[in-house]
VEXLO-195317 format. One record per residue (C-alpha): x, y, z. Coordinates in steps of 0.001 Angstrom, whole numbers, plus 500000, padded with zeros to 6 digits. Example, Ala and Ser with C-alpha at 12.3 -4.5 7.8 and 13.67 -1.06 7.14 Angstrom:
# VEXLO-195317
512300495500507800
513670498940507140
//
This chain:
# VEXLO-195317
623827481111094097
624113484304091500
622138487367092392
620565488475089699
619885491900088337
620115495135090714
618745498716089579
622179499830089834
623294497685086906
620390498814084687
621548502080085287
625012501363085443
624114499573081409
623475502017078620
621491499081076559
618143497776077519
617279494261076758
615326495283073308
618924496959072414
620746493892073298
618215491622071185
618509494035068297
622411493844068220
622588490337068819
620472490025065763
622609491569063613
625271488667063620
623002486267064112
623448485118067780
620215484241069994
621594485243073645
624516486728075307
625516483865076471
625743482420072747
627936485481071995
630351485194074691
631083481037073905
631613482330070539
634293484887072119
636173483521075027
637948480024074546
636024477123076412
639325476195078102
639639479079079714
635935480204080339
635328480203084204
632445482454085278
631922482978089091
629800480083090523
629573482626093750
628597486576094917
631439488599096263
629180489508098914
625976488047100562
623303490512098618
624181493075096209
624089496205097889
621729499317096300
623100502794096411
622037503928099558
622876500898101358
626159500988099668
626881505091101476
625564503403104368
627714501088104750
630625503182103558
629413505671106162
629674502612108520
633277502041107745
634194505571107708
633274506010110920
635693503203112371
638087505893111329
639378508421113743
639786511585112784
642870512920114652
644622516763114274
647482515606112739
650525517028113219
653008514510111764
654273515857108438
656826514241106487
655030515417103001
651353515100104395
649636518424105471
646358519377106329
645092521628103804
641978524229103127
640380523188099864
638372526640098748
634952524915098113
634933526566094554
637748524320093728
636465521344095606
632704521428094217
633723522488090446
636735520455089778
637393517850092251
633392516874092434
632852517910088489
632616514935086132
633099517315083926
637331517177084923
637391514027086269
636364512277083126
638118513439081388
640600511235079139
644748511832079123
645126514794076996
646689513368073522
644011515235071192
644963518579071787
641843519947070200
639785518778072584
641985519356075478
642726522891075442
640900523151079037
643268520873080988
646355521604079077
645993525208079760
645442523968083367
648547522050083165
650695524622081592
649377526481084782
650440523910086877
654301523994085326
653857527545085847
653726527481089419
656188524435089729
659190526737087940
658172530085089835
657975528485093241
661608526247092568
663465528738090662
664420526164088145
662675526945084073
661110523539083306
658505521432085226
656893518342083706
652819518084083854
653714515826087926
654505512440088760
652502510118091404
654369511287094744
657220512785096142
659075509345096926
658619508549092725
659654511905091637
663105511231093938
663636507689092235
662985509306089075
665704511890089434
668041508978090624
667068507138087658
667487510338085214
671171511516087181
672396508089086248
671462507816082986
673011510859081820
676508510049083667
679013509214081375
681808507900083742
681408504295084207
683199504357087303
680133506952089205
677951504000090552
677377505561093846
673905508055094839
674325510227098344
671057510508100130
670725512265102783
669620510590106043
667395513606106596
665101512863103957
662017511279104640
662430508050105564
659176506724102892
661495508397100224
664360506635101259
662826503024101334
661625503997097632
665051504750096241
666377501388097992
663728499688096108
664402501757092868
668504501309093182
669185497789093806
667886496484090155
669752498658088849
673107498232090650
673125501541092074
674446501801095297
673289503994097630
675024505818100370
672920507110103046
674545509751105195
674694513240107072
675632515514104534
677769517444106919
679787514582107828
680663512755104884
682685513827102134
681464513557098379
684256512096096451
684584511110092932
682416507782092907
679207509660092782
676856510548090031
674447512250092556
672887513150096107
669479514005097153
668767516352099839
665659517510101943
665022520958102208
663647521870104661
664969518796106390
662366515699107211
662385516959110767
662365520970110182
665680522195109812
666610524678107177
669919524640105715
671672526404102725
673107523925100355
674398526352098125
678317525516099007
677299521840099191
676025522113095553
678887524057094266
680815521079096074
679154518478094293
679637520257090685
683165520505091278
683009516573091596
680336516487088555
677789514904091245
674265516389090403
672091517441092953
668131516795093791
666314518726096441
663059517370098000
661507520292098938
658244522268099467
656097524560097385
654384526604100305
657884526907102232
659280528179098711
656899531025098744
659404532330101266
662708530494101439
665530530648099034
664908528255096090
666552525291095005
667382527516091581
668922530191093456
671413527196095180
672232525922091634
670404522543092182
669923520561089056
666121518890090207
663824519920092935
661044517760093668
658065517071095814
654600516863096670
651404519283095777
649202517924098306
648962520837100571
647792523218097571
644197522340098106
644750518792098033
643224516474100616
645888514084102719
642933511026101637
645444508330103852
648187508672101215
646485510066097538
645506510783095096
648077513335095060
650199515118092270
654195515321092391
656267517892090603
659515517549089372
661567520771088212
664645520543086702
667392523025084413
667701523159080633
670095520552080108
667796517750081117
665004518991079449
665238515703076956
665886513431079661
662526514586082119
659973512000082714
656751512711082851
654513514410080436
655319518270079049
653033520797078296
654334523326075254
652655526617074202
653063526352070214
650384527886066840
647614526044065298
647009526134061284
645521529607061793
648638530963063792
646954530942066836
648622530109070108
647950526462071186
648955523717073453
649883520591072929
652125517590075057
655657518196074183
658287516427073695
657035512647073415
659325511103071514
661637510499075210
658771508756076582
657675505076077156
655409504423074630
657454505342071710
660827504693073210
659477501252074987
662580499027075953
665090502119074909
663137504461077807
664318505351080949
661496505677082905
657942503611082600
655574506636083801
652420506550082008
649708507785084041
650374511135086190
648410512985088249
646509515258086160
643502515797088413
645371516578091670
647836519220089222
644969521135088281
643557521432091496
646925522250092854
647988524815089937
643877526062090555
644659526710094153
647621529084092874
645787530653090522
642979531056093426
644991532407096438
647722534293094282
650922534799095267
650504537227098639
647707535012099649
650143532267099817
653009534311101020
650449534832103932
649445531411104139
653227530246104815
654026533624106963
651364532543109088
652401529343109570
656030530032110191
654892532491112929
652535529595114267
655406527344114372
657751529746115366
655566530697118443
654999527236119779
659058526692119872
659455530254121788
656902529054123966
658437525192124193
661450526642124843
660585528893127877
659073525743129482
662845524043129296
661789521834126424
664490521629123709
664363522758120546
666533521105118117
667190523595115442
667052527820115368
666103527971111400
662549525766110722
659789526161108669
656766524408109371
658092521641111615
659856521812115081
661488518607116305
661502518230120032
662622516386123889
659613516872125659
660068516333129578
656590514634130928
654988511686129650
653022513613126618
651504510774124920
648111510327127075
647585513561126968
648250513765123183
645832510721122648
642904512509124748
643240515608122661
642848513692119646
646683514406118365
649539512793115974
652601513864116528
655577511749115298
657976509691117415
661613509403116849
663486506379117816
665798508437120255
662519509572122189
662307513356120596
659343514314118684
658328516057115330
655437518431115395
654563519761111982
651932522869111259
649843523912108464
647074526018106708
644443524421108771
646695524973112692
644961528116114525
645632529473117434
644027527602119586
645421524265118530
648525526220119196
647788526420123027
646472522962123250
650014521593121548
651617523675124218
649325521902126973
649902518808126222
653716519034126624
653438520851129783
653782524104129017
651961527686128161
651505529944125112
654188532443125699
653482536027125359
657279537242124647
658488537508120641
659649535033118920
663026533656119280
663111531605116156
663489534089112771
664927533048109496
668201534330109029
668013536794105540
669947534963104057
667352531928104232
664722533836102687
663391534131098997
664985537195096999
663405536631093503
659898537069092681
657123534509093029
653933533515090615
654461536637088404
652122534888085534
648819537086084904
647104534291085633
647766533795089374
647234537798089795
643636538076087837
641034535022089567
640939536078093086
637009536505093968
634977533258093459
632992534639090773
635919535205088647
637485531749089878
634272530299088989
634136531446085410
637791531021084620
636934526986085821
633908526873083431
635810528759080627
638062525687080603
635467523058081026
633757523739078332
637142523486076125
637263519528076543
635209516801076033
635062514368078795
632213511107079400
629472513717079871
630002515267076415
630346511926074734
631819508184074022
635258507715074393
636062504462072642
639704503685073628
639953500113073969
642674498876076342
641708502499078251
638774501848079019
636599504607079678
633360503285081408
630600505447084056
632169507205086696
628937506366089336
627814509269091020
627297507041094230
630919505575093594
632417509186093788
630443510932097048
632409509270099447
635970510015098446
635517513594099805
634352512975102847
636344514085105953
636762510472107575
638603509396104416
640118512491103113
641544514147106141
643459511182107688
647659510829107614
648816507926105675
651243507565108348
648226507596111192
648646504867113539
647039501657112096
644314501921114989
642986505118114073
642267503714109841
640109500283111025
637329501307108181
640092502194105677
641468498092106931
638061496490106602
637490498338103375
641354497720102191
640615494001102782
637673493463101183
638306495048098135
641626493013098194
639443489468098891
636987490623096020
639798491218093541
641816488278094065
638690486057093520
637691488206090497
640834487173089289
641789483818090608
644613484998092679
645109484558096030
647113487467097957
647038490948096929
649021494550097220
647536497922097125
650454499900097321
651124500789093361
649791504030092501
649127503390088599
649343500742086159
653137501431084979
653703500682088836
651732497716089322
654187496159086515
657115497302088030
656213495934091053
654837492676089716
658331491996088524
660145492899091083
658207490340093013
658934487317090287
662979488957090611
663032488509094599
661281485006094189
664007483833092003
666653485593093913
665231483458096919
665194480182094870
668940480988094256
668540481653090112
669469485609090417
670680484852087036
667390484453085434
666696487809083663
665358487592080416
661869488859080103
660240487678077041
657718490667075477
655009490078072347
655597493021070412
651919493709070731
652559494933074289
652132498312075787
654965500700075625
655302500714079666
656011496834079422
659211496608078170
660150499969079911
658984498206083342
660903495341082770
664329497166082116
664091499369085538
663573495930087052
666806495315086306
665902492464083166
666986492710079634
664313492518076962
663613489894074547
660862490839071857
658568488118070699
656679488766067279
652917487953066651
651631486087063513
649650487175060755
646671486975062729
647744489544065288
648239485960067952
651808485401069637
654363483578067403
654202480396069394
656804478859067572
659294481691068252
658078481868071920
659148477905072522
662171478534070432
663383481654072464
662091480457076096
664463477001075278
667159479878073765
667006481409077563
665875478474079477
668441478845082318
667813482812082535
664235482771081804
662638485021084691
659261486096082833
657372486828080103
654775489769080248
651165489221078564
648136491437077736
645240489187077727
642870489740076391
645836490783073079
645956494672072336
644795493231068843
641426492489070646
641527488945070440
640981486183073243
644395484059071853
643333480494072240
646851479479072851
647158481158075895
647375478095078568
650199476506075901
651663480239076178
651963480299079954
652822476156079904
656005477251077832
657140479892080548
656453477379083396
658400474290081777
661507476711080942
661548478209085188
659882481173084318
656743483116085301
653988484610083924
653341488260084176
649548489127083287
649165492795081978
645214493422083725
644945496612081062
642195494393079357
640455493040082021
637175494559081623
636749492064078464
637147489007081325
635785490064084584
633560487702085759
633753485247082837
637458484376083271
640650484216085694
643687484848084729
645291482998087329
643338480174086218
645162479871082931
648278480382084451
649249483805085710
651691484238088068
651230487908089078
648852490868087622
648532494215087592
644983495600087902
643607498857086424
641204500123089089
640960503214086835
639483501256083855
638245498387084943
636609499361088378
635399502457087643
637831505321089227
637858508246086469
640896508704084710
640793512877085497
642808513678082110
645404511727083162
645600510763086559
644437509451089181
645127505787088454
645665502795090662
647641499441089812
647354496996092911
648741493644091461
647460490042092598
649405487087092645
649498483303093368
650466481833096643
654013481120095992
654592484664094965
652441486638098047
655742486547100145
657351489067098375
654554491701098318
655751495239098974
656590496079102359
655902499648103949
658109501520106882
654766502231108369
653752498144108046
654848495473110251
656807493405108268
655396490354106946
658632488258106640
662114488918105423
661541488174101771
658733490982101269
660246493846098670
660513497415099700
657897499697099171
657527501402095663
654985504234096801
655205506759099568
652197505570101088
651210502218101977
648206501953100521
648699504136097227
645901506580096752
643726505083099224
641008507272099029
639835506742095550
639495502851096847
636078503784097756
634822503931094591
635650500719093512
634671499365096164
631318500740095716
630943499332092081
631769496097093322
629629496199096301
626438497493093936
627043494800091066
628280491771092465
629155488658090708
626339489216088140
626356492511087367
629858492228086759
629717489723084685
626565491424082931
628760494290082360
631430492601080754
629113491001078138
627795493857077411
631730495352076786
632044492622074629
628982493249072086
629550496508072122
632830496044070317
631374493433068084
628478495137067583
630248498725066243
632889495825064129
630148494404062278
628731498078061487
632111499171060370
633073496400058473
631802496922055124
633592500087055147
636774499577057036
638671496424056999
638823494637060885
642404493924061268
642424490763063564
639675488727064733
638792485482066821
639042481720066018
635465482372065662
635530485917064115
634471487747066717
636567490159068913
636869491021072700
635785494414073956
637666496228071114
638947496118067634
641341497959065118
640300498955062008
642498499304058901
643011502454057053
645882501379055115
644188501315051680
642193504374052110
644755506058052692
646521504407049508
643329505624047696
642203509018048486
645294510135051050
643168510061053867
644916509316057067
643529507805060296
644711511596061771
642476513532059721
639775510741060233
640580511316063984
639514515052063716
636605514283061618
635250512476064390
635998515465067009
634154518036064895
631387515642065354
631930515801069256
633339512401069531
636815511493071159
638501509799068403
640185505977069152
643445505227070114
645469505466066523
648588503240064677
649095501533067702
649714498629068419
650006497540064854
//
């Protein structure tokens, strides 16, 4: 039995039901219900006969229970590293940005006039990424550390010339998450991979490139400056993974001549949150500055002459470049840069020099006093991390104290410090490997030549915002120089921009979700499991799926990885060969770009004159490629839209020629609730928790793309290092963490948990008049470009400008800035048509 309406979902709704009558009236349909058999096709219209959950949950019992699960989680000092650090967050930064809908609302930044705020926040952000690495460009970040590394794989081999330079070095003292990311990333591809100590293996003439950790997963410090020079001889190019607070003092990656550095923000005000949201950065020299992926942000002069910023350089990315790009990165991290480039900007650069002297010295005065005791210490040059062979049984004692520490197979352990270590943690670390805070100096000093010669964060603006009033106002200034949901609409369509709940959004900050490892033992995370699971149950139903993956950090991802799951299921059936992907031209740009690093080549199918796949061209093509058919990838509802009605003849075609069906989820807020994809014959789908279920889209970034699948495909789900394998067939992971940006989970799991089946349902209805509703107001005016068997349209619409601009030489640009001096965000423009 349906629940029926909560007082969540009338506030969740903008309309009230005299709005809804009103606008129903004026295309002459009675009911909702009337409206959406008008919409959706009967054959594939399958509303939930079920709730998710018993009773819908109001807002308070929804932080109850979230409080509930929270505190199943164990909060633990952890001291386990490998990218993951606990971190201050100044509360100016945490209350005005990171709690602000006024950021995290905030659209990806493509009108510039509106934008000004973030970009300049962004630009900041590059800033910081090019003065701490040495190296003079930095894209806008990436979606983690292990990414940014497969990224600079992926950009190293596509600018090799040499056909015969197949081969990529990686270090075996990376960290080990980044490691099982390039294997995943390589093998596609045909890249091999050579994993190896650096010291003891020879680069030879078969390489296009090597990635390196510095410092080293487990603490060392070494110069690669005659390594590099090494490698250059050879024309191998060279990555380093490294780390912005350590680069406050160390020598850079620029000053060794490396070609990339590359790594995580997190631990520049950025909560650990059991794996994300966080922001990677990727630095890299001139010569590549055509070939970074990622978004740019440029300084250039508006039609006054004044300075201005805009995104820079897009013609090298997906969505114009589609099957011809190199990398499928959409979404970044916008949210997590700015709080990261804000925490610069904050603490300036002594403040951090301080930050990273003090932790050194920390570190440095646990391994004098380690040492005294007899207890090895593996390396003389560390920053933050001291790997150890302790001599007593530690681990009880560790456990009591409410400590992570991280275990090595050979029995030695890794014990990692940061902003948050004092001194008294100090003495308990030294206590619980039998030993006692040492009063003598340090033994452990970085050599000179190890440390940092040029200067760091120079900029005015990370030498000017240092009280909080200051801090406060700069945050503000910028604010108010965008236009996010609290200013206004922000019709986009396929990006759907929908109420960031209050309710949904209190929990991510709190300490038993933020402040956890994503490498924590599995024990200490049981509410993050029971609230992992459920959302996982609730979207597979939602869907009609039956096993799903949390592990893709954005929606770019979740396609990658859903076809990398349909490539190992035909590599187990024995039909490696199959390869083709079949794409409508209507697709999104990260489609065909998703399909190519999955190792497929690219078949375009057209659409007819009413904006619907060709189906005559998609039976003619899938019999073309019948024995190398491995998918086709969809966007249901179209990007036209339209509900297609052809859809279950669409998918029937794949299926009879041995392929399968890739559902792009970027439209599912016009189905959920009403429809299941893997009713109608999805395979696999990607799912936009940051449109459809409610996490912000924070100017860019965070974003989450879990995909759902059928049975037959839930085999080859990602894997994780962390994870006990499944089976033998299961993919490798494509995230560092296990569980993506776990953190933000909660809030969709809070919308789902407040709505239910029927709310959910309500709100997609009401998606779906809304467009209809604003079609038949603009129609008289504006030409609608593709409608329904039944002339109506899913939750959005494209209007055609074509002979206006014929006419009068308006274009739908300058219509676009119309709308923004009127304070709205204008819609997404000549695209897809």
């Amino acid at each position: 039995m349906i629940e029926n309406e909560t007082e969540f979902l009338s506030r969740h709704i903008g309309l009230n039901n005299s709005d809804i009558k009103l606008m129903l009236k004026s295309f002459g349909v009675r009911s909702l219900d009337e409206l959406i058999e008008k919409v959706i096709p009967e054959n594939i219209f399958s509303p939930l006969s079920e709730n998710l959950i018993e009773k819908n949950l109001s807002e308070k019992e929804a932080l109850d229970k979230l409080i509930e699960y929270s505190n199943e989680n164990l909060l633990y000092k952890s001291y386990l590293g490998m990218g993951y650090y606990g971190t201050l967050v100044p509360s100016v930064i945490k209350r005005n940005i990171l709690e602000n809908p006024g950021w995290y609302t905030q659209y990806t930044p493509y009108q510039a006039e509106i934008s000004q705020g973030r970009l300049e926040a962004l630009l900041n952000f590059q800033t910081m990424v090019t003065s701490a690495t040495g190296l003079p460009i930095s894209n806008a970040s990436l979606l983690d550390e292990s990414t940014a590394a497969a990224e600079a794989m992926t950009m190293f081999y596509n600018t090799t010339k040499s056909p015969d330079k197949k081969c990529f070095f990686i270090s075996k003292n990376c960290h080990p998450q980044t490691i099982d990311v390039l294997k995943t990333r390589a093998e596609p591809l045909g890249i091999e991979l050579i994993i190896d100590d650096e010291h003891l293996f020879d680069l030879n003439e078969t390489m296009f490139g090597m990635l390196l950790q510095y410092p080293n997963t487990d603490g060392n410090i070494i110069d690669y400056t005659e390594l590099i020079n090494k490698a250059k001889e050879l024309n191998i190019y060279t990555c380093l993974a490294t780390d912005l607070l350590a680069l406050s003092i160390l020598k850079t990656p620029g000053e060794m001549d490396a070609d990339v550095a590359i790594g995580n923000t997190q631990r520049f005000g950025v909560p650990m949150g059991y794996g994300g949201p966080h922001a990677a950065f990727f630095a890299t020299a001139e010569n590549f500055k055509r070939k970074i992926p990622g978004r740019i942000i440029g300084v250039s002069n508006d039609v006054h002459n004044q300075s201005a910023l805009r995104m820079a350089l897009q013609t090298r990315e997906q969505h114009i470049r589609r099957e011809k790009a190199t990398s499928n990165i959409c979404t970044s991290q916008v949210l997590l840069a700015i709080i990261s480039s804000m925490y610069a900007v904050y603490h300036g650069p002594e403040k951090i020099k301080l930050i990273a002297t003090k932790i050194q010295n920390l570190c440095s005065k646990l391994a004098t006093s380690l040492n005294k005791k007899g207890i090895k210490i593996f390396y003389d040059h560390f920053f933050d991390t001291i790997r150890i062979i302790p001599n007593n049984n530690w681990e009880k004692a560790a456990d009591k104290e409410k400590m992570n520490f991280r275990k090595f197979e050979d029995g030695s352990v890794g014990i990692s410090i940061d902003e948050s270590t004092t001194d008294e943690d100090i003495l308990t670390i030294c206590a619980v490997f039998n030993s006692k805070l040492s009063e003598e100096k340090n033994i452990y000093l970085h050599a000179e030549e190890l440390k940092r010669q040029i200067p760091f964060l120079e900029h005015e603006v990370f030498n000017k915002y240092h009280s909080e009033t200051e801090m406060l106002r700069y945050i503000h200034k910028l604010e108010t120089k965008d236009l996010s949901l609290n200013n206004s609409m922000i019709p986009l369509g396929s990006c759907t921009m929908k109420l960031n709940a209050t309710t949904e959004m209190i929990p991510v900050t709190w300490p038993k979700f933020s402040d956890i490892h994503p490498f924590a033992p599995l024990k200490q995370a049981k509410g993050y499991s029971r609230l992992i699971n459920e959302l996982s149950n609730w979207l597979s139903k939602l869907t009609g799926f039956d096993a799903c993956s949390m592990q893709p950090n954005s929606g770019a991802q979740g396609e990658y990885t859903g076809l990398l799951v349909i490539r190992a299921y035909h590599k187990k059936n024995g039909d490696s060969h199959r390869n083709i992907c079949l794409v409508p031209e209507s697709a999104h740009g990260t489609n065909p770009a998703s399909a190519i690093m999955a190792g497929m080549k690219v078949e375009i199918i057209s659409c007819d004159a009413n904006g619907n796949i060709n189906l005559s061209e998609l039976e003619e093509k899938s019999e073309m490629h019948s024995n190398n058919l491995s998918a086709i990838m969809l966007t249901y509802p179209s990007t036209h839209g339209v509900f297609e009605n052809k859809i279950i003849e669409a998918c029937k075609i794949i299926h009879k020629h041995g392929g399968q069906v890739y559902i792009d989820g970027a439209n599912l807020n016009a189905m959920v609730g009403l429809c299941k994809p893997g009713g109608f014959g999805g395979d696999v789908m990607h799912i936009n928790l940051h449109k459809t279920f409610c996490i912000p889209h924070g100017g860019g970034g965070p974003g989450m793309g879990p995909i759902v699948c059928k049975n037959h495909l839930s085999e080859f789900l990602p894997s994780h290092i962390i994870l006990q394998k499944a089976n033998n067939n299961s993919i490798r992971a494509v995230s560092a963490a296990p569980f993506g940006s776990s953190s933000i989970l909660v809030i969709s799991w809070a919308y789902i948990a407040m709505l239910n089946s029927y709310g959910l349902g309500m709100a997609t209805k009401i998606a779906i008049l809304n467009a209809n509703y604003m079609a038949k107001k603009l129609e008289n005016h504006y030409p609608i470009l593709f409608r329904g068997e039944n002339d109506f349209n899913a939750h959005e619409f494209i209007i055609d400008l074509r002979k206006i601009k014929d006419q009068y030489d308006i274009s739908e640009e300058d219509i676009a800035k119309r709308l923004m001096d009127y304070g709205f965000h204008a819609p997404t423009m000549s695209w897809p048509v």
